[in-house]
N, C-alpha and C positions, 0 to 999 in steps of 0.2 A: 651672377649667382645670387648675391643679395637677394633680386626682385625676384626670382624664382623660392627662393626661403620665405619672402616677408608673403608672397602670392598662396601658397603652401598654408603658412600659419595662418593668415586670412580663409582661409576652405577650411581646416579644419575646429579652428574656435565656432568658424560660423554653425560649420555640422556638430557640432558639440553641443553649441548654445539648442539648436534643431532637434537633435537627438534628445538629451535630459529634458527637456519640455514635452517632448512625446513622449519620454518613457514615464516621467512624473502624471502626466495623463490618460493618453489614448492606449498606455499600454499597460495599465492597473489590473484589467477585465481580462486581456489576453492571456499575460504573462504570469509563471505561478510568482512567488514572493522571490522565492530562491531566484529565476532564471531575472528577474527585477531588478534584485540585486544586481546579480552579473553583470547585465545589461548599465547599469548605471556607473559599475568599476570601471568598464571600459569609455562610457562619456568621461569621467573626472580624468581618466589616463589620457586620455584625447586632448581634453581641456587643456592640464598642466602641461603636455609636449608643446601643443601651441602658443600657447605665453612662452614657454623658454625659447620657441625658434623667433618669434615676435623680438624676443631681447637679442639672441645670437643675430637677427638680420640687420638691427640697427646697429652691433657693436665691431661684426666681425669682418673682416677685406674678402673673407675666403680666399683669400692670394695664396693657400699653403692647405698641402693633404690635410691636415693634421684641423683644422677649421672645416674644409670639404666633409671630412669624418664623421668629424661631431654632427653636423648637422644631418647627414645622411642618415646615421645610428638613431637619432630620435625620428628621421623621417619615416624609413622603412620600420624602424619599430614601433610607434605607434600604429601606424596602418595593419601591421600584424595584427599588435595584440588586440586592439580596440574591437577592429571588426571582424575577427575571427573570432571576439568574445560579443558582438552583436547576432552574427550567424547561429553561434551555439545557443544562444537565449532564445532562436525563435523556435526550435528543433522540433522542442515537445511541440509546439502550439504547430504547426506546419506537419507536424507528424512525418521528418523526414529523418533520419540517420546520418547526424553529421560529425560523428566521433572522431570519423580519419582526420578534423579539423584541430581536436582535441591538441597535437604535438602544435602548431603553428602559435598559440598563444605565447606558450613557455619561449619557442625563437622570438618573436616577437620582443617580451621582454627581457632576451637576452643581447637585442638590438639595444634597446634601451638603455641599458645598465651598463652595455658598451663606450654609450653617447656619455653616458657619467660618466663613469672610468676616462676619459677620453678629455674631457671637460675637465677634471681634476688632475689631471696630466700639463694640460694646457695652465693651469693655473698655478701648480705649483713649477713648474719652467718659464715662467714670463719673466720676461724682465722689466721690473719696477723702475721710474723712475718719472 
């Protein structure tokens, strides 16, 4: 599982790095300011999952649910939030109606905040020594 984590955070910093260079650029003209923004919350949220599963793959055995967890929660929620907050950025400019996506962010970073929660669980039960 490590190499499937550290593979994981490798795709996503890469498409992160991918994405805020395109949205810094090619997508100035497209996009209005607002949907920009958005756009760019979801690269930095992308970004910071991948540096912490980067850190969780070289630290963690994953030998135990509770490491499984954590990494899951940031996996599947950043994939949420990230690109269900890409999808909704392009809406206007595609002139499509993608509001029923609207609920999938908020799960998303309800993965996330899990993977915290989960993370902070783990740290205050280790044993030091």
């Amino acid at each position: 599982m490590k190499r499937f984590i550290l593979i994981i955070s490798g795709i996503f910093g890469l498409f992160a790095i991918i994405l805020g260079a395109f949205g810094a650029h090619a997508l100035k003209t497209i996009l209005s300011p607002e949907s920009l923004a958005s756009f760019e919350v979801g690269v930095k949220y992308q970004m910071y999952h991948a540096i912490v599963l980067l850190v969780l793959g070289f630290n963690f055995s994953f030998s135990n649910r509770l490491e499984k967890s954590i990494a899951w929660s940031f996996i599947i929620g950043s994939f949420l939030f990230s690109f269900s907050i890409y999808l909704l950025s392009f809406a206007g400019a595609w002139n499509v109606n993608l509001k029923f996506m609207g609920p999938v962010t908020p799960l998303g970073g309800l993965f996330m905040i899990t993977g915290w929660a989960l993370l902070l669980w783990k740290a205050i039960t280790m044993k030091m020594g």
